[in-house]
Steps between C-alpha positions, in 0.01 A plus 500: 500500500625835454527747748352778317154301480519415821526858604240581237240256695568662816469822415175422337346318791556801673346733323212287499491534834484868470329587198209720356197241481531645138841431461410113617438277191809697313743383785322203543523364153911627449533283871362228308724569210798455700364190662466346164846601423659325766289203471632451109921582670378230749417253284797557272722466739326150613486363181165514477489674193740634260573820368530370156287474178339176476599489120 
């Protein structure tokens, strides 16, 4: 995982804790974003999937 994403998560979990109710959904969905990002590095790293074309 890279640190930079990591630092991206947490700073977006805290603003979520602190946000406009407007501002919500926005933060909400780049949070998830970043979850999903990590997830794919995860997996990568695991072997669970690859990177790579499939061609």
């Amino acid at each position: 995982m890279t640190y930079v994403l990591e630092a991206t998560i947490e700073e977006l979990r805290a603003e979520l804790r602190h946000c406009d109710p407007a501002e919500r959904a926005q933060i909400q969905a780049e949070l998830d974003q970043a979850y999903a990002e990590r997830e794919v590095i995860v997996a990568e790293h695991e072997g669970r999937v690859s990177s790579e074309p499939p061609f």
